[in-house]
C-alpha positions, 0 to 999 in steps of 0.5 A: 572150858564147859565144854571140855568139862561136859565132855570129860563128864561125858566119859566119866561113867565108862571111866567108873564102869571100867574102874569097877570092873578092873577093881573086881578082877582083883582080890584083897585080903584083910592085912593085920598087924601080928599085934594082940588088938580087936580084930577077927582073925586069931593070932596065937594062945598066951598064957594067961596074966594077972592083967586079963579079966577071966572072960578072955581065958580060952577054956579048950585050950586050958583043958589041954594043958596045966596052965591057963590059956588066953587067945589073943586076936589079931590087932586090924587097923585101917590105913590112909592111902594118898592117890595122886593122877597125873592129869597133866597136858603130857598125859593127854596123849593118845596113839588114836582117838579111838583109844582112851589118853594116858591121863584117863586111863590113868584115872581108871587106875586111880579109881580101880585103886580106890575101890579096891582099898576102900572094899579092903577097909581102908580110908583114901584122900585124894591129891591134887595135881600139885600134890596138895590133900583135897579134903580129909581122908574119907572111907566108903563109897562116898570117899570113891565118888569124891575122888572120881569127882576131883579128876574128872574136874582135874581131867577137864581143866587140863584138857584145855591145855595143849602141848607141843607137837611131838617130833615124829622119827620120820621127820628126823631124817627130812630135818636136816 
């Protein structure tokens, strides 16, 4: 199992490299909520209230017309997103060995994900193989190298396991 894991570890850095550079190739925007709140973006000009205090009243809007103006912002909120790799012994297949398995490619995708979203501003929590929450959600880079951490550890325990030889169609013929 030591060594399995020091060979995963091995393969971890390619892994977050390559995660990095597919999460680079991809842009996100800021998603608002088309709600007045606290964000940057503006949303639209509402007529002033009794409720809104004399410093939220837009002065060159109000110029313009005969009623009093104030600019709402678009409301920003981050969001929890829940990953999940399927790290199982079905995912260890590979066409090559030259090739990466389908569970590490996997996990590129699952880490490219996180680092997309965490740049994004939302917050991440990773999933177990069995589905179950690891930790509370997290945001920042920290939040990254924590989930990098758990499928690297989830890669080198099911890297052990071993699956049935799959029947090659050339053999289908010979069977019988």
């Amino acid at each position: 199992l030591r060594t399995a894991a020091g060979d995963v570890a091995a393969r971890l850095p390619p892994l977050l490299v390559q995660a990095k550079r597919i999460a680079a190739t991809v842009a996100l925007g800021s998603h608002g909520r088309r709600r007045a709140g606290p964000g940057e973006s503006f949303w639209q000009f509402r007529p002033y209230s009794r409720d809104d205090t004399p410093q939220s009243i837009d002065w060159r809007q109000t110029a313009k017309f005969d009623q009093v103006f104030v600019k709402e912002r678009e409301w920003v909120a981050a969001q929890t997103v829940a990953i999940w790799s399927d790290t199982s012994p079905s995912m260890h297949y590979r066409s090559t060995r030259n090739l990466p398995t389908k569970a590490e490619r996997a996990a590129v995708l699952a880490i490219a994900l996180a680092e997309l979203l965490v740049d994004g501003g939302e917050r991440i929590i990773r999933l177990s193989s069995s589905g179950q929450p690891q930790r509370a959600a997290a945001s920042g880079r920290l939040a990254v190298a924590q989930l990098a951490d758990g499928l690297a550890g989830d890669l080198a325990a099911n890297a052990e396991a071993k699956t049935a030889a799959p029947m090659r169609f050339t053999e289908i013929g010979r069977a019988h």
